[in-house]
C-alpha positions in Angstrom: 94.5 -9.9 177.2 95.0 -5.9 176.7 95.1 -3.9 179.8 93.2 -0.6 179.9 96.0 1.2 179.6 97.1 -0.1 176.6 93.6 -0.4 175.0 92.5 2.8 176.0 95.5 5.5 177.1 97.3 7.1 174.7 99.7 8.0 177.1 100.8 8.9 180.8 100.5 12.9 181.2 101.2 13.2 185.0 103.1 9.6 186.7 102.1 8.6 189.7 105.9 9.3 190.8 105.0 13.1 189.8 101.5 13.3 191.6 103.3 11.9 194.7 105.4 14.7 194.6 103.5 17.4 194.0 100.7 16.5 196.4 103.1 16.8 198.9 104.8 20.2 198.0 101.0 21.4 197.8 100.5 19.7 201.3 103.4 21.7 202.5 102.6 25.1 201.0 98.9 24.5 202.2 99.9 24.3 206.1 102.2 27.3 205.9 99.7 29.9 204.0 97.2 28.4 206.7 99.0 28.4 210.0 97.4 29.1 213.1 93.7 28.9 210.9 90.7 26.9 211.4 90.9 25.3 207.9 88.2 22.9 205.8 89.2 21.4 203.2 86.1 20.8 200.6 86.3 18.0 198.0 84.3 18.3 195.3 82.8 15.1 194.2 83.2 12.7 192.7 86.5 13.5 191.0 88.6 14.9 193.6 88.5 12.3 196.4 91.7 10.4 195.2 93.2 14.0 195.5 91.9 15.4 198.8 92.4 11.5 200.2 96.2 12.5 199.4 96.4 16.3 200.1 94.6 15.8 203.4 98.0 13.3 204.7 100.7 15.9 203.9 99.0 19.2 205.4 100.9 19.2 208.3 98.2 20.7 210.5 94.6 20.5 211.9 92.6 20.0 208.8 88.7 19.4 208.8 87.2 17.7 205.3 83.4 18.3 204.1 82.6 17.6 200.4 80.1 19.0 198.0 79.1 17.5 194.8 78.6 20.0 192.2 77.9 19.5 188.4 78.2 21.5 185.4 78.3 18.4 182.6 75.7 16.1 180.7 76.2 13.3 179.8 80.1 12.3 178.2 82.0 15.1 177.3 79.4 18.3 176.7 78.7 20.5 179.2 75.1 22.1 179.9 77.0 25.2 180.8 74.4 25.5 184.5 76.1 24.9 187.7 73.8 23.0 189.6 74.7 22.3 194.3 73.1 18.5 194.5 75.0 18.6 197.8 75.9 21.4 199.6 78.0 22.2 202.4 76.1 23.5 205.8 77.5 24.8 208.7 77.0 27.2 211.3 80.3 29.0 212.1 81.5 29.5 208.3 82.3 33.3 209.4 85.4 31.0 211.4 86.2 29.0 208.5 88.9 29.2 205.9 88.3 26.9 202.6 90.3 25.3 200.7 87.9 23.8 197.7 89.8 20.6 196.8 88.8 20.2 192.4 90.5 17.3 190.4 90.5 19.7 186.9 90.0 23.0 186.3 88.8 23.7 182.9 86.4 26.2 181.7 86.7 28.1 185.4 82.7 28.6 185.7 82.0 25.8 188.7 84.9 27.1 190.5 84.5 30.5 190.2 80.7 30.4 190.6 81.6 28.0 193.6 84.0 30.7 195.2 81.9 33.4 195.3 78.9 31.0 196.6 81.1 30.0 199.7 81.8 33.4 200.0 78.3 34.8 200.0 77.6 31.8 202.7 79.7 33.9 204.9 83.2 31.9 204.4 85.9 33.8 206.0 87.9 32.9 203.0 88.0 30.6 200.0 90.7 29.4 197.4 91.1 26.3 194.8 93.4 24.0 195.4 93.5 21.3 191.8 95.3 19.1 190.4 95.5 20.1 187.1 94.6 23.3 185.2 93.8 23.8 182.1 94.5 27.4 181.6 93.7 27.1 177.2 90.1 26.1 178.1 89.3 29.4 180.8 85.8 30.9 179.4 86.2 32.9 183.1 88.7 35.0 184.5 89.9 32.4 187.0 92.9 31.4 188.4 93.4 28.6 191.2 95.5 29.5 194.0 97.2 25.9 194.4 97.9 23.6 190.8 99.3 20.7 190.5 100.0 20.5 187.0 99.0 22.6 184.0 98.4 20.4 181.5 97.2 21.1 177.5 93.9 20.5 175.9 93.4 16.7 176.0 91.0 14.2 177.9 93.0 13.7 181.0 92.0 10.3 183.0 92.9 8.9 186.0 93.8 9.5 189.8 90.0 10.1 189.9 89.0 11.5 186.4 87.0 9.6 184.7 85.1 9.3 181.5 81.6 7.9 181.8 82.2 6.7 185.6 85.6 4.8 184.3 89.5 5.3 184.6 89.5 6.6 188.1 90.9 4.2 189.9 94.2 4.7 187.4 97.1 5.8 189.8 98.2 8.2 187.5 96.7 11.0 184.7 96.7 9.4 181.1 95.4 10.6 177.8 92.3 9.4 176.8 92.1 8.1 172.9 89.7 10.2 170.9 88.0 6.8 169.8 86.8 5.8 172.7 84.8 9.3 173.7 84.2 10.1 170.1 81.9 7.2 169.1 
């Protein structure tokens, strides 16, 4: 029997050796640049959680963790373009807080963008991105993260919580997705 991997990946972009790594030199950066701060970290679901669940163990610090659940995609691969809150984040003492919005992928730059100035406008003391993986060649946005991972080219990127149709998240590292199986 064929395992996912080799059925569906085309092959590994990030290991899991590599994310390891990296989430913990982002865990260390994070916990200097916000010493002494009251800090949240805010996943964005559902795609981030594998992340944040690692980030949030090597910030070596008082951390708080919310999540919001914001969506900018139809169905498969397109993208309506809207950003749309289905869950937002609600608190009192914002004015106190500084965010780090945790993302699995930035892309086009719209959600996060959009999202940093929402948070902002909500009375945030601060806000920055931290994701995993960037894709700079897809910015429709002047956007940059504060905190990548990985920069990574123009290809359907799976695992360690990106999925395609709800499926592949669970892989412990990032693959490439085969065109045949999102392009039927």
């Amino acid at each position: 029997m064929q395992s996912v991997m080799d059925r569906d990946i085309d092959h590994i972009l990030v290991s899991e050796e590599q994310l390891k790594t990296r989430v913990a030199e982002l865990g260390t950066q994070i916990s200097k640049d916000y010493a002494g701060k009251n800090l949240l970290l805010v996943s964005i679901l559902k795609g981030s959680v594998v992340f944040m669940g690692d980030l949030m163990k090597k910030i070596q610090r008082p951390v708080e963790i919310d999540f919001m659940k914001v969506s900018s995609y139809g169905s498969g691969t397109s993208s309506s373009g809207r950003i749309n809150i289905l869950l937002d984040l609600h608190r009192g003492d914002l004015s106190d807080i500084d965010i780090v919005v945790v993302e699995d992928i930035v892309d086009s730059g719209r959600t996060l963008s959009y999202l940093e100035n929402y948070l902002r406008l909500k009375g945030a003391n601060s806000v920055s991105c931290c994701t995993m993986l960037d894709k700079p060649s897809r910015r429709q946005v002047d956007y940059t993260p504060k905190y990548v991972g990985a920069e990574i080219p123009d290809v359907f990127a799976v695992g360690y919580g990106l999925d395609y149709d709800e499926r592949y998240r669970t892989l412990p590292f990032v693959g490439v997705l085969k065109p045949e199986v999102y392009q039927n």
